[in-house]
KEMARZA-319601 format. One record per residue (C-alpha): residue in one letter; x, y, z. Coordinates in pm, whole numbers. Each point is the difference from the previous one (the first is absolute). Layout:
BEGIN
pt roti a; east X; north Y; up Z
...
//
This chain:
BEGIN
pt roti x; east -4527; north 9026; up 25910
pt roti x; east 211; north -211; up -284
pt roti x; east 372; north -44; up 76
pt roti x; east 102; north 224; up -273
pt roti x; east -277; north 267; up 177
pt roti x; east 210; north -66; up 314
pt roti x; east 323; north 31; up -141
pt roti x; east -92; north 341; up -126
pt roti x; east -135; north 114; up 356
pt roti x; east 336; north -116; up 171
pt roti x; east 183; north 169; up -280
pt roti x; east -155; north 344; up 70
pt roti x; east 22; north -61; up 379
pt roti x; east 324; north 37; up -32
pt roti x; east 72; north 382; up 17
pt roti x; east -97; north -1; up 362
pt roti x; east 295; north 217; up 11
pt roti x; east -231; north 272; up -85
pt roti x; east -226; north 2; up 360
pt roti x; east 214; north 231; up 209
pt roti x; east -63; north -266; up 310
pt roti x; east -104; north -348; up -4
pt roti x; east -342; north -50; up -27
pt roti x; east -301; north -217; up 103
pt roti x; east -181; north -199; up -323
pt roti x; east -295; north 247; up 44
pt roti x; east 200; north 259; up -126
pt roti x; east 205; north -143; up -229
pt roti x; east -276; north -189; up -188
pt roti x; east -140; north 440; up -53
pt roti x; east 282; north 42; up -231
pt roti x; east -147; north -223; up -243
pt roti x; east -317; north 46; up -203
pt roti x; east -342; north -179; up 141
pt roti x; east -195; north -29; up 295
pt roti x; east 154; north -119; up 330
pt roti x; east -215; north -305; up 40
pt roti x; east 82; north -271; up 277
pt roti x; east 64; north -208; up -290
pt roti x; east 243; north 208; up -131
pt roti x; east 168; north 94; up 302
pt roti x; east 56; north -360; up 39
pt roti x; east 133; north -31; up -351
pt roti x; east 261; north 274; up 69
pt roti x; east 82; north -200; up 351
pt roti x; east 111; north -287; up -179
pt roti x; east 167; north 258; up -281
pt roti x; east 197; north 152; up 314
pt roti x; east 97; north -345; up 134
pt roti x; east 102; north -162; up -317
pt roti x; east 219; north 350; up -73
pt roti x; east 141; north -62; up 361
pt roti x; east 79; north -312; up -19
pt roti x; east 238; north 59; up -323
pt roti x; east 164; north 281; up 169
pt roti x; east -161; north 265; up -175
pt roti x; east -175; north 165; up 329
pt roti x; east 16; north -1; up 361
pt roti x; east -206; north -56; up 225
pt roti x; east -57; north 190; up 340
pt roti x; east -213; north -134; up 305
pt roti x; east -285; north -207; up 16
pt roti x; east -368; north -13; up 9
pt roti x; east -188; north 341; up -11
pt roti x; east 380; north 149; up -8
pt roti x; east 108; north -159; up -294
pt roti x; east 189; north 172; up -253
pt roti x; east 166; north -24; up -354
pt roti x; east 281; north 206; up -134
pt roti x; east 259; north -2; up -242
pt roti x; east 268; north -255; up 83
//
């Protein structure tokens, strides 16, 4: 994924104020268009992080209970 490709993904991650509860990356990487590949899931991970991390989402619990909503 280019940085510009990333930018673009974070920028339509945004509207996680659409999911009626935070949500687990499984579920939010089905709103988008493609296959839910490991490598993808990993890809929207680090999406979910990097949109965390500049106060654009929340996070919720950890490990298998991890969760992402709007912030």
């Amino acid at each position: 994924m280019t940085l510009p490709d990333y930018l673009t993904a974070l920028d339509q991650l945004r509207p996680l104020t659409a999911l009626p509860v935070p949500a687990d990356v499984a579920t939010i990487a089905g709103h988008f268009k493609g296959k839910r590949t490991p490598k993808r899931l990993k890809e929207m991970e680090a999406l979910l992080e990097t949109l965390a991390a500049l106060g654009g989402a929340r996070k919720e619990g950890e490990g298998e209970e991890l969760r992402y909503g709007a912030a």
